[in-house]
C-alpha positions in Angstrom: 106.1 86.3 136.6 104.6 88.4 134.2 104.9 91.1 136.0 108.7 90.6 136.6 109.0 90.1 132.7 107.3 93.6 132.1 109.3 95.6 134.1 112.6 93.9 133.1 111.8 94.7 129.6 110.7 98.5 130.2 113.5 98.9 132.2 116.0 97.7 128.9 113.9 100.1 126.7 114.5 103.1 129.3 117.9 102.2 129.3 117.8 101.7 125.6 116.2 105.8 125.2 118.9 107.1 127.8 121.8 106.0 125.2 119.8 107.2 122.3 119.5 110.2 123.9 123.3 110.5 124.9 124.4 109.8 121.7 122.2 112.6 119.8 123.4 115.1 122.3 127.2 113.9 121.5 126.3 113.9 117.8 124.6 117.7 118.4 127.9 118.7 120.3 129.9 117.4 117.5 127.8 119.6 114.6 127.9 122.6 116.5 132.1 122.4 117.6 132.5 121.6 113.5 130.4 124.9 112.5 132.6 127.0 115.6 136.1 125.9 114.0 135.0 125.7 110.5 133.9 129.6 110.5 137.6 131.0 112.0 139.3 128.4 109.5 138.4 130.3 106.9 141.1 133.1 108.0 143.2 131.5 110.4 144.7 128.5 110.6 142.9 126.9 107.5 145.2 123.9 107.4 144.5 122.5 110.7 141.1 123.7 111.1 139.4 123.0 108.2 140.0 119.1 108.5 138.9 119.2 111.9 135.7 120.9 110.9 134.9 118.3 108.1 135.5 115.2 110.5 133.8 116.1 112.9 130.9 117.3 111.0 131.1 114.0 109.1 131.2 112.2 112.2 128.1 114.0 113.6 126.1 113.2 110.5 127.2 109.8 110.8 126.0 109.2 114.6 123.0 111.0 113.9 122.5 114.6 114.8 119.3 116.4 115.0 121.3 119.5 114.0 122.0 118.2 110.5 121.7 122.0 109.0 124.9 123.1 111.4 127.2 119.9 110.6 126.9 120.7 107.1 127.5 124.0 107.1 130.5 123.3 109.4 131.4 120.7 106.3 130.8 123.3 103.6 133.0 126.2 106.1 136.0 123.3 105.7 135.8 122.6 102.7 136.1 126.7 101.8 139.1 127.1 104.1 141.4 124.1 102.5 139.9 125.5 99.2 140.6 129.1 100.1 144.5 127.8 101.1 144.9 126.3 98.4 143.7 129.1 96.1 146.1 131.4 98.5 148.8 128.9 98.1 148.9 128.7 94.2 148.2 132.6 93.3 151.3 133.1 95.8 153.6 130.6 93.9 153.7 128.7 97.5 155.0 131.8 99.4 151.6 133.7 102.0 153.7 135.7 103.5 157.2 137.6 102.5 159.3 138.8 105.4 162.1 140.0 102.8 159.8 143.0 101.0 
């Protein structure tokens, strides 16, 4: 019976390593999309792809990524973009671009 014991309880910490696993490699994937739409946000698009780029890097620091340089530089690279549109925003009294001149 022992023996049945043993393997029932290697088999639950295999089991337990495979999800471990899977969820660092989600949590990876998370860090590295946040870093690939945080760096264009900083020109285009800064209002939808700045806060995509901070939740998900927040959200792969959170689950536990081994790649916790790249989720924070794609949190620092949103945070620029909203801060660069809203510098943008209030040097251009609300207006980016003027069709009329």
């Amino acid at each position: 019976m022992s023996t049945v014991a043993e393997s029932a309880i290697t088999k639950r910490a295999a089991d337990r390593a495979a999800t471990d696993r899977q969820g660092t490699a989600e949590a990876d994937n998370l860090a590295i999309a946040s870093f690939l739409l945080g760096l264009p946000g900083l020109l285009l698009f800064n209002i939808v792809l700045g806060p995509i780029a901070i939740t998900l890097a927040t959200l792969a620091l959170v689950r536990g990524t081994s790649r916790r340089g790249r989720a924070f530089l794609g949190l620092a690279l949103g945070i620029a973009s909203l801060v660069i549109l809203a510098v943008t925003t209030a040097t251009s009294h609300g207006v980016l671009i003027d069709i009329s001149s």
